[in-house]
C-alpha positions in Angstrom: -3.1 26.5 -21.0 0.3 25.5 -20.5 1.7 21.8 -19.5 5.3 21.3 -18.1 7.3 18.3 -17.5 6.5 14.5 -18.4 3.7 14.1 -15.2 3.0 17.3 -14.6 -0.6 18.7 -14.4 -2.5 21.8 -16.3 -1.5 25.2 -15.5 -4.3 27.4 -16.0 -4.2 31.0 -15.7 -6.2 32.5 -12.8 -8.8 34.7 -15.5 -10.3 30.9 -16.3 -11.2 30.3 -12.4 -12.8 33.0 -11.6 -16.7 33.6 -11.9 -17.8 36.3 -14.4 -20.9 38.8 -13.4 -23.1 37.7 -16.5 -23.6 34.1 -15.0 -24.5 35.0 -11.4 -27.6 33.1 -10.0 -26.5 30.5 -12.8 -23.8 28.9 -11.5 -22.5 29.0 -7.3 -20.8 31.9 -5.9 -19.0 29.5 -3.3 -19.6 26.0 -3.8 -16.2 24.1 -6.4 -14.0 21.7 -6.3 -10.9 21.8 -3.9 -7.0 21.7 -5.6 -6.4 21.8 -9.0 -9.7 22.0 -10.0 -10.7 24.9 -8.2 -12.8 27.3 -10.2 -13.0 24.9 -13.3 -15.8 22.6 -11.5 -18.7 24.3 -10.5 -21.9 23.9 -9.1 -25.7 25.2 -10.1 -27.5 27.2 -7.8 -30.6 26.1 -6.5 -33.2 27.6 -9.3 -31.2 26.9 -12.2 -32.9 24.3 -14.3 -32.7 23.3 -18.1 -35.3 24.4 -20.5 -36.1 22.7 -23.8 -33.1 24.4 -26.0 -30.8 22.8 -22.8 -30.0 26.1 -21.7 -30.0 27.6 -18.3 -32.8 29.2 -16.6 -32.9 30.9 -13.3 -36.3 32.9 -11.4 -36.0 36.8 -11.2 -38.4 39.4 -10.0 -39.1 42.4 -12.1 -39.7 45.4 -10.0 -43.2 47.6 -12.2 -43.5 50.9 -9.9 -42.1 49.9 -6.6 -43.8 46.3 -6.7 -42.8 42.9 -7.3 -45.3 42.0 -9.3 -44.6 38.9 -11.2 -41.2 36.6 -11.9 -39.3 35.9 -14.6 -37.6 33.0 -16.2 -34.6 34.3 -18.3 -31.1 32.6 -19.7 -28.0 34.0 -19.6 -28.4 35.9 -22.9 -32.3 36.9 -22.1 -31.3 38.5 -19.0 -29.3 41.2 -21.0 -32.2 43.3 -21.4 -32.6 43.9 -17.9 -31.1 45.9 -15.5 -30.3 43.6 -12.4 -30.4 44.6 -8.7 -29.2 42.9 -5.4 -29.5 45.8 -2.6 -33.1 46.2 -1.4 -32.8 48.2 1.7 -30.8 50.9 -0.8 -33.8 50.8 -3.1 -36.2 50.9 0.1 -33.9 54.6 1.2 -34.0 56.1 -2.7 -37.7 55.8 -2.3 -38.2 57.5 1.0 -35.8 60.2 -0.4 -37.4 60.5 -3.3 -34.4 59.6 -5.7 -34.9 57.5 -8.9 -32.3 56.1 -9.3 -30.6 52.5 -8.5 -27.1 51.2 -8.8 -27.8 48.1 -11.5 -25.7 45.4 -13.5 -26.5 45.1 -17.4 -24.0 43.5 -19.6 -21.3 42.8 -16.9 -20.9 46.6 -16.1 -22.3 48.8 -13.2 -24.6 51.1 -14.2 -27.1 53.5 -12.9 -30.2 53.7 -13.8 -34.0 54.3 -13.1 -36.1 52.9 -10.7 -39.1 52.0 -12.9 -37.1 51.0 -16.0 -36.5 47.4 -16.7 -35.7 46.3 -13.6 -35.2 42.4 -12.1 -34.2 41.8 -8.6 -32.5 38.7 -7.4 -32.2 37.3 -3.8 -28.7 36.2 -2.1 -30.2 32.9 -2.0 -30.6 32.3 -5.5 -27.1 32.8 -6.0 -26.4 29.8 -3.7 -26.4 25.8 -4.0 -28.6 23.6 -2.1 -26.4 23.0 0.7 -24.9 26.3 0.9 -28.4 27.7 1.8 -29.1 25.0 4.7 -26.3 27.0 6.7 -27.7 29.2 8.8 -26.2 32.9 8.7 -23.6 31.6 6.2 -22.8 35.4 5.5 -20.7 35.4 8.6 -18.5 33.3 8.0 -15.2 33.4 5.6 -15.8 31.9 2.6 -13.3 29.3 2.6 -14.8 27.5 5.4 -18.5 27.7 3.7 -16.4 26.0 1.3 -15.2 23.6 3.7 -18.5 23.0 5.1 -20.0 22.2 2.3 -17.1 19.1 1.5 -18.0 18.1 4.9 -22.3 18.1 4.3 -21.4 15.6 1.6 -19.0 13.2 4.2 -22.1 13.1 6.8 -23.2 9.6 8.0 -26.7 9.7 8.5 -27.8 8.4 12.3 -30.2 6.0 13.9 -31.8 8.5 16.3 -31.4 12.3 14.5 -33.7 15.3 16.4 -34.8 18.6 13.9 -32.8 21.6 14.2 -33.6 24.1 16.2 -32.2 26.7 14.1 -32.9 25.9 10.2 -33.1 28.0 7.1 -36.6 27.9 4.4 -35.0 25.1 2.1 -34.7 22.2 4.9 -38.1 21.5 3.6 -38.3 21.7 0.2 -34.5 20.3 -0.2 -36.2 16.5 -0.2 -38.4 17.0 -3.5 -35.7 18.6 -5.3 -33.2 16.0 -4.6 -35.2 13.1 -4.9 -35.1 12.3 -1.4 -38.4 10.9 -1.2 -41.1 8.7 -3.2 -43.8 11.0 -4.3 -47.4 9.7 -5.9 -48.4 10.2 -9.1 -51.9 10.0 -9.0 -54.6 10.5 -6.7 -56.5 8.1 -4.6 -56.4 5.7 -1.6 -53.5 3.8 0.3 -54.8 0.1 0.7 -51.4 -1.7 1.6 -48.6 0.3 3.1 -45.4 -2.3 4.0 -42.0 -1.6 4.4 -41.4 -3.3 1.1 -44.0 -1.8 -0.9 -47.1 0.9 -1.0 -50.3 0.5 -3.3 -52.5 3.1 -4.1 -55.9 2.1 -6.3 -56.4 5.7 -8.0 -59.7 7.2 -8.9 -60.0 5.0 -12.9 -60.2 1.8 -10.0 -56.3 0.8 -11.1 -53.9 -0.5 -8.2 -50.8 1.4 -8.6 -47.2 0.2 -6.9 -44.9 2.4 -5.3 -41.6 -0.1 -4.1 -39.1 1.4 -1.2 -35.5 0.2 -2.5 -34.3 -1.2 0.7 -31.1 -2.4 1.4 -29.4 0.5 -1.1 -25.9 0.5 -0.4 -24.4 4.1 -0.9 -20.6 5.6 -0.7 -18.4 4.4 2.3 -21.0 1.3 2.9 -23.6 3.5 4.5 -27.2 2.0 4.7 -30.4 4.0 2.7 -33.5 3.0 4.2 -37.0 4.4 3.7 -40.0 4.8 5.7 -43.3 4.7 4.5 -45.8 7.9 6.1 -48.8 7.6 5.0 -51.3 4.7 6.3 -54.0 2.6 4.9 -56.9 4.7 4.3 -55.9 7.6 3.9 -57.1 9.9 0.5 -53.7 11.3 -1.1 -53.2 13.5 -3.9 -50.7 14.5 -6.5 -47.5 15.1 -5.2 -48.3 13.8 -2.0 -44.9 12.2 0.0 -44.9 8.7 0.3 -42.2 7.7 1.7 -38.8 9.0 3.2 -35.4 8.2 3.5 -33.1 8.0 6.9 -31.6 11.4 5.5 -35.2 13.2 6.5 -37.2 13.1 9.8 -40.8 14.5 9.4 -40.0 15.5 5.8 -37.2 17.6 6.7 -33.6 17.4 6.7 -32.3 16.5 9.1 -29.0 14.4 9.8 -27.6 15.5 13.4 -28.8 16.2 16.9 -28.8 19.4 18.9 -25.6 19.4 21.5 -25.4 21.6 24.3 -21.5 22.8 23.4 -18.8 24.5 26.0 -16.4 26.8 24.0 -13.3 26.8 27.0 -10.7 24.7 28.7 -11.0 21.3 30.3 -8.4 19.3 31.5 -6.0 20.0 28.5 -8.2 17.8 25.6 -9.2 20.3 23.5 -5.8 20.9 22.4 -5.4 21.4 18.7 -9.4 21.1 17.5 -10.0 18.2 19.7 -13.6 17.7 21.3 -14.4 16.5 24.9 -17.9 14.7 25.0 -20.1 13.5 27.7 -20.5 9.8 28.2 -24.4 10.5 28.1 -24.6 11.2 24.6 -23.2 7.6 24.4 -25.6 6.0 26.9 -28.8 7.8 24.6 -27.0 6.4 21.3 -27.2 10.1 19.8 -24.6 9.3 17.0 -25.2 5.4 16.3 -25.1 4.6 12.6 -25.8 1.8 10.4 -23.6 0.4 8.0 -23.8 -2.0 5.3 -21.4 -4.4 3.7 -22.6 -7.2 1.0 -20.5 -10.1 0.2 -21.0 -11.9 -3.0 -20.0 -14.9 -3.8 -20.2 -16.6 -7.3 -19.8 -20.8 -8.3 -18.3 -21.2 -11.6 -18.3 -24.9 -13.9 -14.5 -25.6 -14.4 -13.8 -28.3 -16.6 -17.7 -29.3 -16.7 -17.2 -30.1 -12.8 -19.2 -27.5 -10.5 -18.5 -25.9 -7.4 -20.7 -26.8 -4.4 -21.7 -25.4 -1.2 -21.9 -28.1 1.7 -22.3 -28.1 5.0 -20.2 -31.6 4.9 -17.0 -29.4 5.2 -13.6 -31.8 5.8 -11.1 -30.2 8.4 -13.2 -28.5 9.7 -14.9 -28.6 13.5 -18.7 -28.9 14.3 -18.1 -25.5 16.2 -17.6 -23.6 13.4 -20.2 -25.0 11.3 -23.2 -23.9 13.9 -24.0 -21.1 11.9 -24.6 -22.9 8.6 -27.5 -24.4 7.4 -27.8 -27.9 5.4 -26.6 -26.0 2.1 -24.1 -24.8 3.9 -25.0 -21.0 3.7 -24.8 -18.8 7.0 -28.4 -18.2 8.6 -30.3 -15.0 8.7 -30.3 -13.1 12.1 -27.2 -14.6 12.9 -24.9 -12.3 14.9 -21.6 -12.2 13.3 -18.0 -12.1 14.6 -14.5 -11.7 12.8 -13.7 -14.9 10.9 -16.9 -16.6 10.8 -17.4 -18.7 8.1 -20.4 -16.9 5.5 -20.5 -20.0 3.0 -19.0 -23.2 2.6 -17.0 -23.5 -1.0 -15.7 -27.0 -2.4 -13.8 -26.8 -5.4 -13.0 -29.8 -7.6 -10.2 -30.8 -9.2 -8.7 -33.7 -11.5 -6.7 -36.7 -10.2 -3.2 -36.5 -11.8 -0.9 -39.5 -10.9 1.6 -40.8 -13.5 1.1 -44.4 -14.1 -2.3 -44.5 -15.7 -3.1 -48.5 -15.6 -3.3 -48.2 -11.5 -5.8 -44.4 -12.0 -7.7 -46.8 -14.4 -8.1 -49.7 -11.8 -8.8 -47.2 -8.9 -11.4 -45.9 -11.2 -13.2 -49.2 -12.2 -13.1 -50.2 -8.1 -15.2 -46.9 -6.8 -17.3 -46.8 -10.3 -16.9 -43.3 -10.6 -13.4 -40.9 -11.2 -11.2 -40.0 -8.8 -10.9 -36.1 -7.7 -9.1 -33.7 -5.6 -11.4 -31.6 -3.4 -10.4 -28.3 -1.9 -12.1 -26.2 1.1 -12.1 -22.9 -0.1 -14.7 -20.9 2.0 -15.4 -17.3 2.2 -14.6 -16.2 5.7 -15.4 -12.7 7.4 -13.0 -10.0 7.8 -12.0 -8.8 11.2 -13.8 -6.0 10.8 -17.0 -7.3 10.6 -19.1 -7.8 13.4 -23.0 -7.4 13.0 -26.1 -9.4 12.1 -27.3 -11.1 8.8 -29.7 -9.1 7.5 -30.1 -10.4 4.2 -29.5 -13.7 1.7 -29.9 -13.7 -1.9 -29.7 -16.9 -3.9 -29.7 -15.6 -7.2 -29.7 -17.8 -10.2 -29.6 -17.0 -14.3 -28.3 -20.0 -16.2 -29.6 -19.2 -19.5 -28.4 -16.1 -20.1 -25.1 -16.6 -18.4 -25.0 -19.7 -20.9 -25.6 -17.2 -23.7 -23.3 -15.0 -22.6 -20.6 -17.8 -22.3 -20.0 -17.0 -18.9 -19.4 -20.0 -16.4 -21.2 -18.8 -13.1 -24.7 -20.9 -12.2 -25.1 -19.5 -9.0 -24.9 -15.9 -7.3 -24.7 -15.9 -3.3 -25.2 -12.6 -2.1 -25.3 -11.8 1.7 -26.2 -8.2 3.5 -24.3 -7.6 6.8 -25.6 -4.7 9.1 -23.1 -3.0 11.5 -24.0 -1.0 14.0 -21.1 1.5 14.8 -21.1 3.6 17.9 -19.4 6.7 18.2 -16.0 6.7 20.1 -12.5 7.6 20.2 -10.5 9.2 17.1 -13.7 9.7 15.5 -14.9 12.9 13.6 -17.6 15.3 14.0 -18.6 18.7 12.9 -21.2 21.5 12.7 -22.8 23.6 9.9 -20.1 26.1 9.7 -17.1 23.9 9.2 -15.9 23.8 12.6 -15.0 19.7 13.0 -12.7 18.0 15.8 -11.7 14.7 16.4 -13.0 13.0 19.7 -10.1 13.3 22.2 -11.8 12.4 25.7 -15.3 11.1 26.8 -15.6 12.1 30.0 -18.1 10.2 32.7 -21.2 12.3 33.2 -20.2 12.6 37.1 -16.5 14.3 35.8 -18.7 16.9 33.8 -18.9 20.5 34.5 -22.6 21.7 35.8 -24.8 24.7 36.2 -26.6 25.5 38.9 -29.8 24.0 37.8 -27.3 20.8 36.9 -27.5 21.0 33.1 -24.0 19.7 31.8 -23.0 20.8 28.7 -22.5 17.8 26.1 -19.5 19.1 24.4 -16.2 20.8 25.2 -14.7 22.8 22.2 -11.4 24.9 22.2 -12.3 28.8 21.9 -9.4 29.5 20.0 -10.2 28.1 16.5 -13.2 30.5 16.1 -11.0 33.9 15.6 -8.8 31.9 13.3 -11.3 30.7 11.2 -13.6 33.2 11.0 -16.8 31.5 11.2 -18.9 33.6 13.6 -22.2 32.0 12.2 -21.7 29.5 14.7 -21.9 31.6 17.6 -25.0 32.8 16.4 -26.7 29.8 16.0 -25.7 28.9 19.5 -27.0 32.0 20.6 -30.3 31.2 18.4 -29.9 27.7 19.9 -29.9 28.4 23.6 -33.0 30.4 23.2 -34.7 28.0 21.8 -33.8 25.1 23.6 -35.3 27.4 27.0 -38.2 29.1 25.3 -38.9 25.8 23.5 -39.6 27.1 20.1 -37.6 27.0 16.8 -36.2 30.0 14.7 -36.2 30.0 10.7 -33.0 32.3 9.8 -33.2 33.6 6.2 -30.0 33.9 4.5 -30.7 37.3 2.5 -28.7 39.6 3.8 -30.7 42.5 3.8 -34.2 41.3 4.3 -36.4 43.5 6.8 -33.3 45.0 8.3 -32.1 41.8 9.9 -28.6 42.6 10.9 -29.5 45.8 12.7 -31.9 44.2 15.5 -30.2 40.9 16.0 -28.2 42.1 19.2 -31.2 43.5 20.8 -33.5 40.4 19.9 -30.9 38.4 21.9 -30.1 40.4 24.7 -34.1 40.4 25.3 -34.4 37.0 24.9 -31.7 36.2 27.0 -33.0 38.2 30.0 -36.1 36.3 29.7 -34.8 33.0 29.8 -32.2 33.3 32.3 -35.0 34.8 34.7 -37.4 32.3 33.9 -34.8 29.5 34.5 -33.5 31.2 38.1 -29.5 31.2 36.5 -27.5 34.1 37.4 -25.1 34.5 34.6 -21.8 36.9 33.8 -22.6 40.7 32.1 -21.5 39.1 29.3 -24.9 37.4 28.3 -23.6 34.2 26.6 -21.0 33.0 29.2 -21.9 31.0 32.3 -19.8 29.7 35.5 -20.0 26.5 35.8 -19.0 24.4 39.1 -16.0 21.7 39.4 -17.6 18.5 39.4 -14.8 17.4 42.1 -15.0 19.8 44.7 -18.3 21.8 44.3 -17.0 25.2 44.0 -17.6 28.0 40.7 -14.4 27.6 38.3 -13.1 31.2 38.3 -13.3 31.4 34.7 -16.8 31.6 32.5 -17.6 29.4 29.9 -19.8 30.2 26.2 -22.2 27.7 26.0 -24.3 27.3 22.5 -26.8 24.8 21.5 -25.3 23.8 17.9 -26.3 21.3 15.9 -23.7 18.9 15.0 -23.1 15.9 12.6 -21.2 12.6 12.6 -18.6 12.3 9.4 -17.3 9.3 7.6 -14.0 9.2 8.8 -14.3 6.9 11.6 -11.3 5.2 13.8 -12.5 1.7 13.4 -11.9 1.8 9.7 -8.2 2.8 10.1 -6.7 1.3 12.8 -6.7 -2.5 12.9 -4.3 -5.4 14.9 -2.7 -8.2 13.4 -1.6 -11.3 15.8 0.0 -13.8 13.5 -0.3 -13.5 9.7 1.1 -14.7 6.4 4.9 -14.0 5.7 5.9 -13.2 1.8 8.3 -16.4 0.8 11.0 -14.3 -1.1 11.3 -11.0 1.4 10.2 -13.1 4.7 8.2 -9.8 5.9 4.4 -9.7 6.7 2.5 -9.2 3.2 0.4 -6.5 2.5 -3.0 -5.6 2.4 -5.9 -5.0 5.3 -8.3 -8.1 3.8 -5.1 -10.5 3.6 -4.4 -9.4 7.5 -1.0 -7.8 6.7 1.3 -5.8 8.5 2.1 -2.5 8.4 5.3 -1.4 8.1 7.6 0.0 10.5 9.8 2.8 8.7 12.4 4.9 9.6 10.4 7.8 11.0 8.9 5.0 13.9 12.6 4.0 14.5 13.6 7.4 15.4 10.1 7.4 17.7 11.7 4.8 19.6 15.2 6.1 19.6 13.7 9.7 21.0 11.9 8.1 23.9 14.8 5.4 24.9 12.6 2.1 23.8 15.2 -0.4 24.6 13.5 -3.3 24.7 11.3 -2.4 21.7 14.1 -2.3 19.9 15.7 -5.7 20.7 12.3 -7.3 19.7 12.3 -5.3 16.1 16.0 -6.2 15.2 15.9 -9.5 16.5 12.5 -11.8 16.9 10.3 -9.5 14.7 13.1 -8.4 12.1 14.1 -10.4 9.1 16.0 -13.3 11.2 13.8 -16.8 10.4 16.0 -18.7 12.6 15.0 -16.6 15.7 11.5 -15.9 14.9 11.1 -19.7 14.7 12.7 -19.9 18.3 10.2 -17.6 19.5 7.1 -19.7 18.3 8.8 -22.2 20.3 9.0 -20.9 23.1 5.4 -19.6 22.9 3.9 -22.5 22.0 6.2 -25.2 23.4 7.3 -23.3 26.4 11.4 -24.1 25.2 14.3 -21.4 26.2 15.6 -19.2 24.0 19.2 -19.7 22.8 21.1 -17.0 21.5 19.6 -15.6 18.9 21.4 -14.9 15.1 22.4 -11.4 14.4 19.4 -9.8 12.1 20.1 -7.5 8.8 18.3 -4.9 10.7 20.7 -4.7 13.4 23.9 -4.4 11.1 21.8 -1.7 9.4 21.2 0.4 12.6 25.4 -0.2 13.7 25.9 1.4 10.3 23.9 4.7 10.7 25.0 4.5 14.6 29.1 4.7 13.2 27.9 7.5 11.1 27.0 9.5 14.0 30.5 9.4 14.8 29.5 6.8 17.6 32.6 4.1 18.2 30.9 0.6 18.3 32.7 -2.4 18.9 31.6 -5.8 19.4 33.9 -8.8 21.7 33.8 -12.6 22.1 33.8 -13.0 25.9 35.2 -16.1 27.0 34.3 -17.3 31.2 35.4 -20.1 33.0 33.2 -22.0 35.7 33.6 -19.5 38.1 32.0 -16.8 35.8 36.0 -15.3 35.8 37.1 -13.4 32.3 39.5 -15.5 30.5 39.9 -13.9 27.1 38.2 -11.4 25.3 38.7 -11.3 21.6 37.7 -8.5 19.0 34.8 -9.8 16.2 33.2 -7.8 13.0 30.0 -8.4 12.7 29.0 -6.3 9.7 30.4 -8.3 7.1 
């Protein structure tokens, strides 16, 4: 380990990263941390557990004459006893041949041994995490971007409306009782309430047992965990029996995405550099609508032994914007909300101060009570907000917050729920790590159709499959577009070598593509997965043919309407004069150097008067500005601005000879002197 530099970060050597032999099916083959941390993080594969002495177990099966008979549960050091196999169809040819012996691994070395002596085999897809073995045909694709699909499983926003794959692999059903996706019971016996907030179950001893749903759970990047309850009153459950499930599963499966009919060609130019056309339809059906979650909580402290108070008695304040309040002053549930709507009405209360005492003293003997200074403090909603109240919370602890010496008596807590629809700029991607940013959504008349007018859903540039090397994709579209005409679904194993699989999956294909382009009437190319689709405008083929796959494809977390915001008129910092900072204080963004040369490349003329003169640093012509916005007055001439003496300066540098004049007219608009004047200093 070597550190250089005052900031600088570890340097490890390369030896440290890399995964020995001795912990396969221990620790991940593919799934790490990206950047510095590559190889030093690591994952646990999906049968690893801990045993009593905490060490790590994994499942084996021991090969006794040709026959799996039973498994084995060994550690790292247990498993040095055995000789460990991953090839079966090369053990499957020594014994037609009649040869004994097997190519091994014992004690991080390759040996070969004997077929019948001490001998464990281990699939490929015990050598893989959880999500790495819900990709379908994962083996196809370079292992960077399995790496990269895995970071992108773990941005997904789970949707409203998800559909079940059509192409999954064995663990999208056991993935929810391994990851605690679900509430399981306990004991057996009968369901006699089933509610959204709660499940009781009176077991076979006669004792009513309580299984809550934690509702309203607010996970990473303010995404919404709900769960629905399955079973129903009545009904005789037993151990182990699924309650209840989360929005990440859909008939206790995972499932988080919906099955797109996806065009790998050119349309109008929009898939340029990863982008992604989509239909309008997919909009119309609300395929990708999510549900987000943001809580507000808001806290009234004792000052001085004089409380804040919520009120709906508000002073400068109109009856419009107190509709939404009830008596305490405390927004209503169900309300729909929109940007700067006020969520709770604050007062806070503060002493008199005035200098001559004898006339505070008379004041205060008049009214009967002491004089104080009220302020209107209330908690306002951010631009970005606009949903319903879904939730209050009035909570209240006196005692122990007494204890504790802490000065909060009341805790306001209010749960927002946005609904976000998918649109432009935002980010989706498949299993394989192939993701694009929405560039176009296209009206479902515009689309491109078949001739029995299917329109794909999707429009995908073909180019960024060579370059990435993820060919699983194509097979799952291939897998896809069979069964989304045969109406069935496939279950792909990820061992690589099971039953000869990568020998017959061309002919399987082929076959089933014969049959389901006869049965649906559609002449298609010799190439099997290409189709011609016709111009939407003038009814005639388009020369070229198009791939079309039915992929399944997932909505991520980096979405538009988190990034991009407006600002109309905000606060101005007293010392620099320039918008403040921040998104919650509604600042501006700053305009740098790289934006001025933006405008200088395209000829923005009048852009640029407004950001050296009115928008720049000048107070004296902003302020003429607002008047003439507001008060409808004429602009005078305006004060020369910092920023325009800055951009003269880096103008003369260019070697460009700028020279400013005092023009002097008469009546007649005639030239009577013109006199030289330096504006810089």
């Amino acid at each position: 380990m070597v550190t250089t530099g005052l900031n600088s970060k570890l340097i490890l050597n390369n030896n440290l990263r890399e995964l020995p032999r001795n912990i396969l099916g221990y620790i991940s083959l593919i799934n790490t941390n990206e950047g510095l941390t590559c190889g030093l993080v690591n994952y646990l594969t999906i049968n690893t557990n801990l045993n009593i002495k905490y060490k790590f177990t994994t499942y084996y099966k021991y090969l006794f004459y040709n026959k799996y008979n039973f498994k084995l549960i060994l550690d790292i050091f247990d498993k040095n006893f055995y000789n460990i196999y991953f090839n079966k169809i090369y053990l499957k040819k020594n014994i037609n041949f009649n040869k004994n012996i097997i190519l091994t691994i014992n004690k991080n070395t390759f040996k070969i041994n004997n077929i019948i002596k001490n001998i464990i085999y281990i699939p490929f897809t015990y050598l893989l995490s959880f999500i790495e073995n819900l990709i379908p045909f994962i083996h196809y694709n370079d292992s960077i971007r399995n790496l990269m699909s895995i970071k992108m499983h773990t941005q997904v926003v789970p949707i409203l409306y998800p559909t079940l794959s059509s192409i999954i692999t064995n663990y999208n059903f056991i993935i929810n009782k391994y990851l605690n996706y679900s509430i399981v019971s306990y004991q057996e016996g009968i369901v006699i309430y089933v509610s959204y907030i709660k499940i009781i179950i009176r077991d076979i001893f006669n004792r009513q047992i309580i299984y809550y749903l934690n509702n309203f759970k607010k996970l990473n990047q303010n995404i919404l965990l709900t769960y629905k309850p399955i079973v129903w009153v009545g009904e005789r459950i037993n151990i182990g029996k699924i309650l209840a499930v989360n929005s990440n599963l859909l008939y206790s499966e995972y499932s988080l995405g919906n099955n797109l009919l996806v065009g790998y060609g050119s349309y109008l130019g929009y898939e340029y550099e990863d982008a992604v056309i989509i239909n309008k339809k997919i909009l119309y059906n609300n395929l990708y609508t999510s549900l987000h979650l943001n809580i507000y909580e808001v806290s009234l402290n004792i000052i001085n032994n004089i409380p804040e108070i919520c009120s709906i008695n508000l002073p400068k304040l109109y009856n419009i914007h107190k509709k939404y309040l009830d008596k305490y002053g405390i927004i209503k549930e169900g309300t729909f909300l929109l940007p700067n709507t006020i969520l709770v009405s604050k007062l806070i209360f503060m002493p008199f101060i005035f200098n001559n005492k004898s006339l505070v003293n008379i004041i205060n003997f008049l009214f009967g009570s002491k004089l104080r200074i009220f302020k209107n403090k209330p908690v306002i909603s951010t631009i970005n907000d606009i949903g319903r109240i879904i939730k209050i919370e009035v909570l209240s602890n006196y005692l122990y917050n007494k204890v504790k010496n802490n000065n909060i008596y009341l805790k306001i807590r209010i749960y927002i729920g946005i609904q976000k629809y998918l649109q432009l700029g935002d980010k989706i991607c498949n299993r394989h790590g192939h993701k694009g940013v929405i560039s176009y959504i296209n009206d479902i008349n515009d689309m491109p159709y078949l001739n029995n007018k299917i329109q794909p859903d999707l429009f995908v540039s073909a180019i960024g499959i060579p370059s990435r090397i993820n060919i699983g994709q194509i097979l799952e579209g291939i897998y896809g577009l069979n069964s989304l005409y045969l109406n069935n679904r496939y279950i792909i194993s990820n061992n690589l070598n099971n039953n000869y699989y990568n020998n017959y999956i061309n002919s399987f294909n082929y076959y089933k593509y014969n049959y389901s382009n006869n049965f649906e009437f559609n002449k298609i190319s010799y190439n099997y997965n290409k189709y011609f689709l016709k111009n939407p405008f003038t009814g005639h083929l388009i020369h070229n043919s198009v791939c079309l796959n039915n992929i399944y494809y997932y909505k991520l977390i980096h979405m538009v309407k988190d990034k991009l915001r407006y600002r109309f008129i905000g606060l101005y910092s007293e010392l620099t004069q320039q918008p403040i900072k921040g998104n919650t204080k509604q600042g501006g963004q700053r305009f740098g150097e790289m934006e001025v040369w933006a405008l200088e490349a395209f000829g923005a003329s009048f852009l640029f008067k407004e950001f050296f003169t009115y928008k720049s640093d000048d107070i004296k012509s902003r302020k003429l500005l607002k008047n003439y916005l507001f008060n409808h007055n004429k602009i005078k001439n305006t004060f020369i601005s910092e920023t325009f003496k800055l951009i003269i300066k880096e103008l003369q540098s260019l070697a460009i000879n700028i020279e400013t004049f005092c023009v002097y007219n008469d009546q007649n608009s005639n030239l009577i002197e013109k006199l030289p004047i330096n504006i810089i200093y």
